[in-house]
C-alpha positions as CSV (number, residue, x, y, z in Angstrom):
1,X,132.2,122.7,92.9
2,X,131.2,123.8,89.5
3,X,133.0,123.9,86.4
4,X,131.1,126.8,85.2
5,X,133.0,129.9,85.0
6,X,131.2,132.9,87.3
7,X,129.3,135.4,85.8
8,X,129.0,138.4,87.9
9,X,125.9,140.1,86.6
10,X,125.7,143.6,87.0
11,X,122.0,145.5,87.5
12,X,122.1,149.3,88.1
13,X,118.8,150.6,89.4
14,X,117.7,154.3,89.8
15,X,114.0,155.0,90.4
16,X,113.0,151.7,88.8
17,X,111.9,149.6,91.1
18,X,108.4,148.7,89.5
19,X,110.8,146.9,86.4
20,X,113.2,145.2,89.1
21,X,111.8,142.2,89.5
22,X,110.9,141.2,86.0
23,X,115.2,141.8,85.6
24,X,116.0,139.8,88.6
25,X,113.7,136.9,87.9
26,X,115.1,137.0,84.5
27,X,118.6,136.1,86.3
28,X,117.0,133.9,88.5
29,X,115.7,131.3,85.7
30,X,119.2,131.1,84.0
31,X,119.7,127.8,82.9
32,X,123.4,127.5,84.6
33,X,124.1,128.5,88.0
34,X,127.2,129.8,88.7
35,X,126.2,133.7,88.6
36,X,126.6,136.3,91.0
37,X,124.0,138.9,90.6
38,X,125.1,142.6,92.1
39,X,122.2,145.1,92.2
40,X,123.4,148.3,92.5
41,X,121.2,151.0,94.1
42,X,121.8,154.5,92.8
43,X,120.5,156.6,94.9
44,X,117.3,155.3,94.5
45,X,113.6,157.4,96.1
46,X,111.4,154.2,95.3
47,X,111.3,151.2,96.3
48,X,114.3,149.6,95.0
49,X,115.6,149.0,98.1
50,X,112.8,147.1,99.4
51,X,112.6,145.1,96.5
52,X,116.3,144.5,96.3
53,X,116.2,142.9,99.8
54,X,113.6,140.4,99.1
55,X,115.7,139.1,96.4
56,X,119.2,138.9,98.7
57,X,116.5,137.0,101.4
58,X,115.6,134.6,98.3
59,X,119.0,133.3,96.8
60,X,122.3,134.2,98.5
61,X,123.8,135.0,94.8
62,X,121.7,138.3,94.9
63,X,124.3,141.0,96.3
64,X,122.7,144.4,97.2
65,X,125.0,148.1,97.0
66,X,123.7,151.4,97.9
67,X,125.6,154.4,96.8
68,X,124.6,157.7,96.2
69,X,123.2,159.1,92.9
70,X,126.0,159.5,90.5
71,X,124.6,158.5,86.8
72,X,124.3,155.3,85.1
73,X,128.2,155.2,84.6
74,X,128.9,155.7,87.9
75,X,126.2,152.7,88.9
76,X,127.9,150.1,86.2
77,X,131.6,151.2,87.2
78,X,130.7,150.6,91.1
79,X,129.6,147.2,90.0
80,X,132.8,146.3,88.2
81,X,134.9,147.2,91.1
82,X,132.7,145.0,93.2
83,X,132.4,141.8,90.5
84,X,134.1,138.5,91.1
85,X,133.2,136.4,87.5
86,X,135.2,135.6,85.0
87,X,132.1,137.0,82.4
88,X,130.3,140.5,83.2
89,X,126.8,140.5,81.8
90,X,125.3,144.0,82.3
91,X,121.3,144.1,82.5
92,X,119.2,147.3,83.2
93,X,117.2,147.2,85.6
94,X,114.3,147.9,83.2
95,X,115.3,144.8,80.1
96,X,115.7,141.1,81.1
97,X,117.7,138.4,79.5
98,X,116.2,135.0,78.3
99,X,116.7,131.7,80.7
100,X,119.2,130.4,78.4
101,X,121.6,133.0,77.5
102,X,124.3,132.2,79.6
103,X,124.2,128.7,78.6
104,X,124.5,129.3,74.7
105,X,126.6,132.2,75.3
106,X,129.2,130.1,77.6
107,X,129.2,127.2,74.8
108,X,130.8,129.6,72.3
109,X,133.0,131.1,74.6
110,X,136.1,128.9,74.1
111,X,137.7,131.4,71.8
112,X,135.6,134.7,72.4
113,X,136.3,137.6,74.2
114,X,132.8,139.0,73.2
115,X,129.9,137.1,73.1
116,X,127.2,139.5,71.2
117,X,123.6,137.9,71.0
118,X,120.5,139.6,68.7
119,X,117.4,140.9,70.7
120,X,113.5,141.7,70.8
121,X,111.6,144.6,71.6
122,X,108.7,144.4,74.4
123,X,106.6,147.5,75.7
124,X,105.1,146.7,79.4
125,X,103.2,143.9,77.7
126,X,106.2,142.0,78.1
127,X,104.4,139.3,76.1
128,X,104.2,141.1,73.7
129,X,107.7,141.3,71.4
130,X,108.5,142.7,68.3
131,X,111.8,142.6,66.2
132,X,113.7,145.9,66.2
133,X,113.5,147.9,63.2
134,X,118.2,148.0,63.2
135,X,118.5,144.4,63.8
136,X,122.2,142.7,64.4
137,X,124.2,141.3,62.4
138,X,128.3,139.7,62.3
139,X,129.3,142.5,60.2
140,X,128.6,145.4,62.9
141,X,131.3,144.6,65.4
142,X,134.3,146.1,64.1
143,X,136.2,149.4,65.2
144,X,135.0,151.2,61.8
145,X,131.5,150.1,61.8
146,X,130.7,151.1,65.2
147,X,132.4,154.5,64.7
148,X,130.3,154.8,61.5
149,X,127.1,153.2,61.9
150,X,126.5,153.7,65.5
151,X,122.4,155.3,66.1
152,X,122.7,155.6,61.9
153,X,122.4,151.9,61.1
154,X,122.7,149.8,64.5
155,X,123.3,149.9,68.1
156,X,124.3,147.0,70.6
157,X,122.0,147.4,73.6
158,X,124.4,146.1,76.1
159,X,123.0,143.2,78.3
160,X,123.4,141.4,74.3
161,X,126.7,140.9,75.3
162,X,128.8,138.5,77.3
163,X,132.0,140.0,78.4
164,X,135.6,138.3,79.8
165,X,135.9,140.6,82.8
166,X,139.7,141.3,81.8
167,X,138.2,144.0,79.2
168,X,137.1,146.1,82.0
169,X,141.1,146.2,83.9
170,X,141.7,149.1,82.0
171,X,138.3,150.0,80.7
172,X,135.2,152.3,82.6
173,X,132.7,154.3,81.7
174,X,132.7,157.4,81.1
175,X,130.9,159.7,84.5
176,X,130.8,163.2,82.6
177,X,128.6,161.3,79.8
178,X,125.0,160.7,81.3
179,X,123.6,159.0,78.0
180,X,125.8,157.6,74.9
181,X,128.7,155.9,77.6
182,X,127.5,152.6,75.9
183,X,129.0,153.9,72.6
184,X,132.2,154.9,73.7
185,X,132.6,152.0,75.5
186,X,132.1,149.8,72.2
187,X,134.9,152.0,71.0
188,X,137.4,151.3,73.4
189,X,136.3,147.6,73.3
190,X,137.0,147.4,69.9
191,X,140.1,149.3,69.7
192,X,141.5,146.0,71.4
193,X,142.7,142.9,69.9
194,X,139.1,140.9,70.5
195,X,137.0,138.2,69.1
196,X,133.6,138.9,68.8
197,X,131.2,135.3,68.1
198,X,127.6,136.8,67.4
199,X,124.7,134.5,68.0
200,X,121.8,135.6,66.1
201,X,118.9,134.3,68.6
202,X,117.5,136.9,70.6
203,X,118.6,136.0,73.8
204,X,118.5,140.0,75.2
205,X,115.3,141.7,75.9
206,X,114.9,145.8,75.6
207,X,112.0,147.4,77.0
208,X,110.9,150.5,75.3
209,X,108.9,152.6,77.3
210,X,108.3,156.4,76.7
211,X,109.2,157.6,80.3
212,X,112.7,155.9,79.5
213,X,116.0,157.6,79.7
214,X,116.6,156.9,76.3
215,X,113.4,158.9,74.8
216,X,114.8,162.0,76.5
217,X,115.5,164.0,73.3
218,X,117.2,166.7,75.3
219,X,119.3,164.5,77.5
220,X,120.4,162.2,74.3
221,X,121.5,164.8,71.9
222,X,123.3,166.9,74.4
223,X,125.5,164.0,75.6
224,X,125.7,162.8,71.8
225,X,127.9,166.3,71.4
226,X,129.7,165.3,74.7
227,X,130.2,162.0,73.3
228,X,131.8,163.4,70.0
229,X,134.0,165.7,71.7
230,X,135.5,162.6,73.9
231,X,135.8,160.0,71.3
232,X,137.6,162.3,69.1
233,X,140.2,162.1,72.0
234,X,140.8,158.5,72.1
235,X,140.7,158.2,67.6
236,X,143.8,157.5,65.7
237,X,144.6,160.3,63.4
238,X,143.1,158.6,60.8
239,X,139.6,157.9,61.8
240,X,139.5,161.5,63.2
241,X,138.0,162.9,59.6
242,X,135.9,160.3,59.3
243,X,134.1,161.1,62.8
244,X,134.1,164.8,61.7
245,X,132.2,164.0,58.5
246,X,129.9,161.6,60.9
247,X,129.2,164.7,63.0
248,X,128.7,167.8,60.9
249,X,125.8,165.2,59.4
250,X,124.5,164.1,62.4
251,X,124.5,167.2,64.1
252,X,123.0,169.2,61.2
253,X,120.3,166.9,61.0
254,X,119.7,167.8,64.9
255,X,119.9,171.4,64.0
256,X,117.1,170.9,61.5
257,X,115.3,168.8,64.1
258,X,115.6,171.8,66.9
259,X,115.0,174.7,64.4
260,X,111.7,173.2,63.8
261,X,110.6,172.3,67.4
262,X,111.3,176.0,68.4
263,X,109.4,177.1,65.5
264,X,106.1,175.2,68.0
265,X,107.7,176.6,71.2
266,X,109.3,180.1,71.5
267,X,107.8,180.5,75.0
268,X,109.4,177.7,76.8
269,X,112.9,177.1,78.2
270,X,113.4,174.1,75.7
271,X,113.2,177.1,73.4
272,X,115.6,179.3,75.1
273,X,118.4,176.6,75.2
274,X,117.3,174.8,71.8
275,X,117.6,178.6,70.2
276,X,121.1,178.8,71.8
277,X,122.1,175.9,70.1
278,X,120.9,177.0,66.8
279,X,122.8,180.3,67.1
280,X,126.0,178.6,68.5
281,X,126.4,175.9,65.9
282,X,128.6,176.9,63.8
283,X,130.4,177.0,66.6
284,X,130.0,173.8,67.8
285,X,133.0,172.3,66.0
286,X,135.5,173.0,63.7
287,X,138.7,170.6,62.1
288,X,139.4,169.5,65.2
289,X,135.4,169.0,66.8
290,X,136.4,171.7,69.4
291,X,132.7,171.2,71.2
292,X,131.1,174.7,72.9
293,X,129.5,173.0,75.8
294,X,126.2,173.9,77.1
């Protein structure tokens, strides 16, 4: 029997199959072996499926689930109801994770509840890496700074991290936010009594690809005022003004952004919503970030 703890590695797939494989083999070369690896199907209309099978056929640590299409949220929360390990890795189904992550991340896990490691770029040349332009460093992972700094000066892509599964008892993510949950979840992370260890290798690979979820302009900033409205919620008093200041300068900057776009596009339906932004703003928050929705 091993003495490794399990590490119940959670992929949620939807309409990626043509990446799946690269993430799975990623899992497959890991340097320890006690992993579980659940591949979570969300509602898929490619060929994840098919895919997905020839993996469970390959190593009996590959567990397949197929639910119906609910959001990346929903995909990662079915996974934690379903994982096992001690750790919870998360991995997209479009990144992969070095061979030896597990390995240097389970070697400074005697006192960690977090283990954070730094990361490279790739494009679809996946031999290709690059160093991102907000790099990591042991100063980010702190209540304040991730309040602060998140998208400004840093963010943690989350397969960087190695997580004790106890964290996610009494955390989920949030289903109403289809972009941003990542953020939130950091929050609520941090608002715990953990220790983070960072290891600055760059043991997490992000793909950036255009067609990706996270280059929808549209879909980002409209959950980013979704996002503010909930984490405002869950602040102490005291870091509610600084969140507020945050926001009105974030969010003007987006107003600037959007003003200009429509100034190019007054015939299209990204003008029609993007103009009713621009005329609601001023409604969009006051004191207490009371977000119009639409």
């Amino acid at each position: 029997m091993s003495h490794q703890p399990l590490i119940s590695i959670i992929v949620p797939c939807y309409n990626q199959g043509i990446y799946l494989s690269a993430a799975l083999q990623s899992i497959y070369e890991q340097t320890i072996s006690n992993w579980e690896c659940l591949i979570i199907n969300d509602g898929a209309t490619d060929d994840t499926e098919k895919i997905a099978q020839q993996w469970l056929q390959k190593d009996y640590r590959f567990k397949y689930f197929y639910k119906q299409n609910g959001g990346l949220s929903s995909a990662r929360n079915k996974g934690l109801e379903e994982a096992r390990g001690a750790y919870i890795q998360f991995l997209d189904a479009d990144d992969m994770i070095t061979a030896n992550k597990f390995e240097a991340s389970l070697k400074e896990s005697a006192t960690a509840t977090v283990i954070i490691s730094n990361f490279k770029m790739f494009t679809n040349k996946k031999e290709v890496y690059s160093d991102p332009a907000l790099s990591l460093n042991k100063n980010h992972f702190n209540f304040e700074n991730i309040l602060t700094g998140w998208d400004e000066q840093f963010a943690i892509p989350i397969h960087c991290a190695l997580f004790k599964s106890h964290l996610f008892k009494t955390i989920r993510f949030n289903e109403s936010l289809k972009a941003r949950e990542d953020w939130l979840m950091w929050l609520q992370i941090y608002q715990l009594n953990i220790v983070t260890v960072f290891i600055n290798e760059p043991y997490a690979l992000y793909r950036y690809s255009p067609d990706s979820m996270s280059q929808n302009k549209s879909l980002m900033n409209y959950n980013l005022v979704v996002a503010y409205q909930i984490i405002y919620e869950i602040l102490p008093v005291l870091h509610r003004d600084i969140l507020y200041k945050k926001a009105t300068t974030h969010l003007g900057r987006l107003l600037e952004e959007t003003t200009t776009i429509l100034q190019k596009t007054r015939q299209s339906k990204s003008y029609r919503i993007g103009n009713f932004f621009v005329r609601n703003f001023n409604k969009l928050f006051n004191r207490k970030i009371a977000f119009i929705l639409f």
